[in-house]
C-alpha positions in Angstrom: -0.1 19.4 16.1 -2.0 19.1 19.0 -1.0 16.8 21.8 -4.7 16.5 23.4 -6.2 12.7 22.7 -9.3 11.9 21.5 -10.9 8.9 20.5 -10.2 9.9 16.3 -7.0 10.5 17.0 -5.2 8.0 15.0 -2.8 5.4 17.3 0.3 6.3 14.9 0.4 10.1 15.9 0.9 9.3 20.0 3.8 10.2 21.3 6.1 8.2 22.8 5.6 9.1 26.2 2.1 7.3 26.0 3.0 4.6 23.8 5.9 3.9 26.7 3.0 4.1 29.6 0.4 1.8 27.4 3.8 -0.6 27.3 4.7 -0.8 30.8 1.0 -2.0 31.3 0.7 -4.2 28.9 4.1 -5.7 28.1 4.5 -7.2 32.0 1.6 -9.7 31.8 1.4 -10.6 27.7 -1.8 -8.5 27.7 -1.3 -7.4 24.5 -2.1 -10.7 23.4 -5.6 -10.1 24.6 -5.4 -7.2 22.2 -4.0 -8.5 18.9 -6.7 -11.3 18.9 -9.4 -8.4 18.9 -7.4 -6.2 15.8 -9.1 -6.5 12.3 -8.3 -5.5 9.3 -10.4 -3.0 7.0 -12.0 -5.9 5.2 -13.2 -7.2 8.6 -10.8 -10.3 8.4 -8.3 -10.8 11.4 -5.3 -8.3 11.2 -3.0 -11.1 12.9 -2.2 -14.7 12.6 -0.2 -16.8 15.2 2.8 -16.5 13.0 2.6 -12.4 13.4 2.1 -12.9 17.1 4.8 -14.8 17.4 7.1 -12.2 15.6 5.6 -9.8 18.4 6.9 -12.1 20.7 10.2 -13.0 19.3 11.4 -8.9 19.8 11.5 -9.6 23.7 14.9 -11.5 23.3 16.1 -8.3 21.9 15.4 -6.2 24.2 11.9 -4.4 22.8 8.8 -3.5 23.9 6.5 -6.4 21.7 3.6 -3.1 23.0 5.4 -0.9 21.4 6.3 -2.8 18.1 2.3 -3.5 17.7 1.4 -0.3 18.0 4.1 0.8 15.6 2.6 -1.7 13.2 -1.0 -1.2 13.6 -0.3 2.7 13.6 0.8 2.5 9.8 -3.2 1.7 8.6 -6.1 4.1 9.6 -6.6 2.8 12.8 -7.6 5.2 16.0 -7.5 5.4 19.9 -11.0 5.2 19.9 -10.6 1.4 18.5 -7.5 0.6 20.7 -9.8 1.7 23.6 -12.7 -0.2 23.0 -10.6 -3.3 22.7 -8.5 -2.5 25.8 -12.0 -1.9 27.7 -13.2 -5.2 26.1 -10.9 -7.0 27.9 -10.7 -4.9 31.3 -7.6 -3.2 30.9 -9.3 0.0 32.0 -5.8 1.6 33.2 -4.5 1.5 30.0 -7.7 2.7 28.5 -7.4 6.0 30.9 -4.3 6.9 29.8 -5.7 8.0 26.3 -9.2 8.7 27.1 -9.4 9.3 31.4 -13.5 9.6 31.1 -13.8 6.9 28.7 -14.1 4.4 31.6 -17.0 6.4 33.0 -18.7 6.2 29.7 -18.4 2.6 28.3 -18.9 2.2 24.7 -20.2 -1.9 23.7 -17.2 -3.9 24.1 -15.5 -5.9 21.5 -16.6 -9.4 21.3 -13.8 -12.0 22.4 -13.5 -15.0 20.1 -14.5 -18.1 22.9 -11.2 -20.0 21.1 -9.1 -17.6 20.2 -5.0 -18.7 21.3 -5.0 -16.0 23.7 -7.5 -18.5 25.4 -6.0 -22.1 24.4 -2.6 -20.9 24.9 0.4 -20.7 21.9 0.0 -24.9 21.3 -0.4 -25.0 16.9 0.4 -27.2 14.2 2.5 -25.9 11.0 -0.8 -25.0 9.4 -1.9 -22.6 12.3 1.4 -20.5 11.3 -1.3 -18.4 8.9 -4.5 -19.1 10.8 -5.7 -15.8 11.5 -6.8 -15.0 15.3 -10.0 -14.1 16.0 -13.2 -13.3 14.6 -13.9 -10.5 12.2 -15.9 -7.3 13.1 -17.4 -4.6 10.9 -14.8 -1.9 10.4 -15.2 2.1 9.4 -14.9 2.8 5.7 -11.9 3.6 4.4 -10.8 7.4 3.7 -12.3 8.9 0.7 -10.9 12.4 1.0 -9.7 13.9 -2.2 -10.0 10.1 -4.0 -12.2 9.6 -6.8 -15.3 8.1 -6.3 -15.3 3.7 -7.2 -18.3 3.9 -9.7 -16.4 7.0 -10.8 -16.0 6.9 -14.9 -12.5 8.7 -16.0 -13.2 12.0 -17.2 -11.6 13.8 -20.3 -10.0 10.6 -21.6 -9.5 11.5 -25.6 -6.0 10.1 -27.1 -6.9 7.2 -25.0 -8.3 3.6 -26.7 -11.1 2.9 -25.1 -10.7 -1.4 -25.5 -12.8 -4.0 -24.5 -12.1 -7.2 -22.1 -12.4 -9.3 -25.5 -9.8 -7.4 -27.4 -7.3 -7.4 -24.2 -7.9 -11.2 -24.0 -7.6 -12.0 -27.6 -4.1 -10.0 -28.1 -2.2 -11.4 -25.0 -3.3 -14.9 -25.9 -6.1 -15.1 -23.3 -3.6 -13.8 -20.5 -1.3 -16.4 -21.0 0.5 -17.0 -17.9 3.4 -18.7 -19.3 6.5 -15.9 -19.3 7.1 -14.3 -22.7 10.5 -16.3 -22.4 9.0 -19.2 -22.8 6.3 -18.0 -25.3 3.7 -16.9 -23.4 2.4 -12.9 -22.4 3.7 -12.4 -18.8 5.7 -10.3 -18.3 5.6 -9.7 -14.3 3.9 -8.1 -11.4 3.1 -4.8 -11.7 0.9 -2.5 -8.9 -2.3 -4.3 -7.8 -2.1 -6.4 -11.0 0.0 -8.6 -13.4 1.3 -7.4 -16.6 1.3 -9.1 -20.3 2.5 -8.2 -23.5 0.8 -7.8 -26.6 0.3 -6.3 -30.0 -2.3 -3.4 -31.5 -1.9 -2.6 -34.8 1.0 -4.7 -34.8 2.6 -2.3 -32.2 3.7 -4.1 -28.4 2.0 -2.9 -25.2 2.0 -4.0 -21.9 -1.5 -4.6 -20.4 -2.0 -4.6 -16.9 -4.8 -6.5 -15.6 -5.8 -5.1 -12.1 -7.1 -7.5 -9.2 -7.9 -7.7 -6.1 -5.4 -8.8 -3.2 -5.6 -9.4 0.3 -5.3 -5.9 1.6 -7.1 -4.1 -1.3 -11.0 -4.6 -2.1 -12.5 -4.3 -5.3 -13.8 -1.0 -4.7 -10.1 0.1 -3.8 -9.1 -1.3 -7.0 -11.6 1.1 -8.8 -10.3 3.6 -7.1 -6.5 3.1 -8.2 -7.7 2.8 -11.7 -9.6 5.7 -12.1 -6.5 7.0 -10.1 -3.6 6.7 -12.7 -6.1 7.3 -15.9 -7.0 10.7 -14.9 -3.4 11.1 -13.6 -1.6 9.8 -16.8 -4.6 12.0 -18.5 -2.9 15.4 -17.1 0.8 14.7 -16.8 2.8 13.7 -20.0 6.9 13.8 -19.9 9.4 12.0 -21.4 10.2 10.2 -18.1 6.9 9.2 -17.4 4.9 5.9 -18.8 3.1 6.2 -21.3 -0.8 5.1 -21.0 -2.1 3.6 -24.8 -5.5 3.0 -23.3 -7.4 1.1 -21.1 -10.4 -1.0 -20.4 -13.6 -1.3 -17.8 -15.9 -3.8 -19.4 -14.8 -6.9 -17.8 -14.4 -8.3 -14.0 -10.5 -6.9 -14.3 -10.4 -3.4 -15.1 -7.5 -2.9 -17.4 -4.7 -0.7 -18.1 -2.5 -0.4 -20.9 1.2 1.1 -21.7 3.4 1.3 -24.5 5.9 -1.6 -24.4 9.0 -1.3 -22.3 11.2 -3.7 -24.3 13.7 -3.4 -21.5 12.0 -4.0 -17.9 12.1 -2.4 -14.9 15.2 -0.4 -13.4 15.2 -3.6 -10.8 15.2 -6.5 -13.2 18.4 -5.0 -14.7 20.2 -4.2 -11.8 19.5 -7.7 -11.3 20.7 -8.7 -14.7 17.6 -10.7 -14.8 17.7 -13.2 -18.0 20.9 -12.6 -18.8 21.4 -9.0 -19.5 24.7 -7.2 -19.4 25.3 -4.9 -16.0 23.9 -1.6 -16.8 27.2 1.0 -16.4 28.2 3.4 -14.0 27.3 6.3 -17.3 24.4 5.1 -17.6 23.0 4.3 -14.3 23.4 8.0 -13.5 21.7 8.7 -16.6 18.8 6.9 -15.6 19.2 8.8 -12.5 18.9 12.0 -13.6 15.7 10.9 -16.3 14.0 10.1 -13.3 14.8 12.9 -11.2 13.7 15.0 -13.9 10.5 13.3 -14.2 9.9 13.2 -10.4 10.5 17.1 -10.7 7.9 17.5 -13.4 5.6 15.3 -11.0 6.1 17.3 -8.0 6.0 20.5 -10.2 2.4 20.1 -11.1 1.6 19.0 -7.6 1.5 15.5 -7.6 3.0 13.1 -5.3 4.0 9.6 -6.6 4.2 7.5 -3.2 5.3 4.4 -4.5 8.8 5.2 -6.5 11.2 2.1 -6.6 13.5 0.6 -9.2 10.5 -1.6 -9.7 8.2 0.8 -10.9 11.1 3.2 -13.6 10.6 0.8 -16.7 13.0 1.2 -19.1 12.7 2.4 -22.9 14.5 0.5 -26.4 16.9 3.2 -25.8 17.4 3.0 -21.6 15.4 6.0 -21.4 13.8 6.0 -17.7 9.7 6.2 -17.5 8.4 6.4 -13.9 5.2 4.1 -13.6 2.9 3.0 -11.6 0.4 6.2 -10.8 -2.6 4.0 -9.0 -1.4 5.8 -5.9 -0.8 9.4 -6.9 -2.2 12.1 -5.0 -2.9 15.3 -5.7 -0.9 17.8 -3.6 -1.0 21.4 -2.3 -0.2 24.0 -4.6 3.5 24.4 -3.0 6.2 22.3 -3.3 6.9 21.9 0.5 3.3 21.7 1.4 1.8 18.5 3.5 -1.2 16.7 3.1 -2.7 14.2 5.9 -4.0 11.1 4.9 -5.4 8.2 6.6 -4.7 6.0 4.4 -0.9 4.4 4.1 0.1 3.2 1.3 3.2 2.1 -0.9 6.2 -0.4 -0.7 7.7 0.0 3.3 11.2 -0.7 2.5 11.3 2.5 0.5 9.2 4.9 3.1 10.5 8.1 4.9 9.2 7.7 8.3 6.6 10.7 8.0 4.9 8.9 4.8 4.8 5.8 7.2 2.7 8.0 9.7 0.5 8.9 6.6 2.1 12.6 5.6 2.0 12.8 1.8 4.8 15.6 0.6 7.1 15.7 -2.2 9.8 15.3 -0.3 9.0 11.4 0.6 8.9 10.9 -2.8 12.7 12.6 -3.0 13.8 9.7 -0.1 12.3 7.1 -1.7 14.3 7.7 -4.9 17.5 8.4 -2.8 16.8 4.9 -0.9 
């Protein structure tokens, strides 16, 4: 990789000898401050609240660079040098601004306007309801990648063998999405990726229909984007130890996904012995190892990478037979095994990311820690 700096280059991939200089600057006088307030996030809204800046600020005690730990933090979405600049520039820090981009000073882009109330201004003084107020105001942002992601008005392609249901139907058979749990008689049956899941019966057979939605982080187009994601991967890729898709549905505000019915949860609810059930054995928890490892194989085999594998998304069959699910963020790899793709977009469940996926390096092999973690 090159080591020259340019205002695309995205802040995750500095090294640390710059991050360390950009901290020195800023960590002395709490100028970072001035730059969290500025941060957005994609959907324009404020990045930070006081309660994240006061995390920032809490790392001081032991012994860290609150610098560095924003940077690390900020580095894991798509977020670039040339938007750190403009914001240190904003706000006159042009020494730290030289130290990525020396002429940038010389040739001033529009500065980033500064909220007239932001706390940087008032000082830290908040109630317990400013713990989630969110600093700042909100600025347009660049789109988000695209790059080998199917379009969001995008229809699935190729989709025989799959029902192709209506909103109606989905609402009818899972009692209107019932929100009561199916323990107590109603469809839910938990949270799945970007959406909740609920049982219910075609042709007097059980499924499990997801019902996609929008969160804080993901926009409705993004949603499109992970449905159309897993259809046309669940399309290609059929194994024992991967989820089967029954069918699916666009027609309504929720676009809709559905499985057959995994009567016995998710690898992490029985670990957990949620409800009551017996403590899966030593036998067969390494069976279910090895059914997923096989089905991760046959993933990474035909070039896919799953990004997201937990014991929350390996459902378990009648018979404890492991299905890997969960495909909304699947990408498409190189044709070798070892090969690694870039992307700017980072995605998946933190606690279960190799450090390169968390610098947005998609390869098989993060996949292969995420099942070891």
């Amino acid at each position: 990789m090159s080591n020259t700096i340019t205002s695309a280059t995205f802040i995750r991939n500095l090294n640390y000898g710059v991050r360390r200089k950009l901290s020195d600057l800023l960590d002395p006088q709490d100028s970072w401050k001035d730059v969290i307030v500025s941060i957005h996030k994609p959907t324009g809204e404020p990045r930070y609240s006081q309660q994240h800046l006061r995390r920032f600020e809490a790392v001081v005690l032991q012994g860290r660079s609150p610098t560095m730990e924003l940077l690390n933090d900020w580095g894991t979405s798509n977020s670039t040098v040339g938007e750190l600049v403009d914001i240190l520039m904003s706000h006159r820090l042009m020494a730290a601004a030289s130290i990525m981009l020396p002429d940038a000073i010389n040739n001033p882009r529009p500065a980033v306007p500064q909220p007239p109330d932001s706390p940087r201004d008032k000082g830290m003084v908040g109630n317990s309801d400013a713990a989630t107020r969110p600093l700042g105001r909100t600025k347009e942002q660049p789109p988000p990648d695209s790059t080998s992601e199917p379009q969001e008005d995008q229809e699935p392609n190729g989709t025989a063998g799959f029902l192709r249901l209506s909103f109606h139907e989905l609402k009818k058979i899972t009692g209107h999405f019932d929100e009561r749990p199916v323990s107590d008689g109603g469809s839910r049956l938990g949270e799945g990726g970007f959406g909740t899941v609920y049982k219910g019966l075609i042709n007097g057979k059980p499924v499990a229909v997801k019902k996609l939605h929008s969160m804080e982080d993901i926009s409705l187009e993004e949603l499109s984007v992970q449905f159309i994601q897993e259809v046309q991967t669940l399309m290609v890729l059929k194994h024992e130890n991967l989820v089967d898709m029954v069918g699916f549905s666009r027609d309504g505000h929720h676009p809709c996904l559905v499985y057959a019915y995994m009567s016995n949860g998710s690898l992490l609810d029985r670990l957990a012995c949620l409800d009551g059930s017996p403590p899966l054995s030593w036998h067969r928890r390494c069976l279910i190892a090895v059914g997923t490892a096989r089905g991760l194989d046959y993933l990474h085999s035909n070039h896919h990478v799953h990004r997201d594998v937990k014991s929350g998304n390996i459902l378990l069959d009648e018979l404890l037979v492991p299905k890997i699910s969960d495909f909304g963020l699947t990408r498409a790899s190189a044709t070798r095994s070892s090969a690694t793709v870039m992307t700017e977009r980072i995605v998946g469940t933190t606690a279960y990311m190799a450090n390169e996926a968390l610098r947005g390096e998609i390869t098989p092999k993060s996949d292969i820690y995420s099942f070891g973690v």
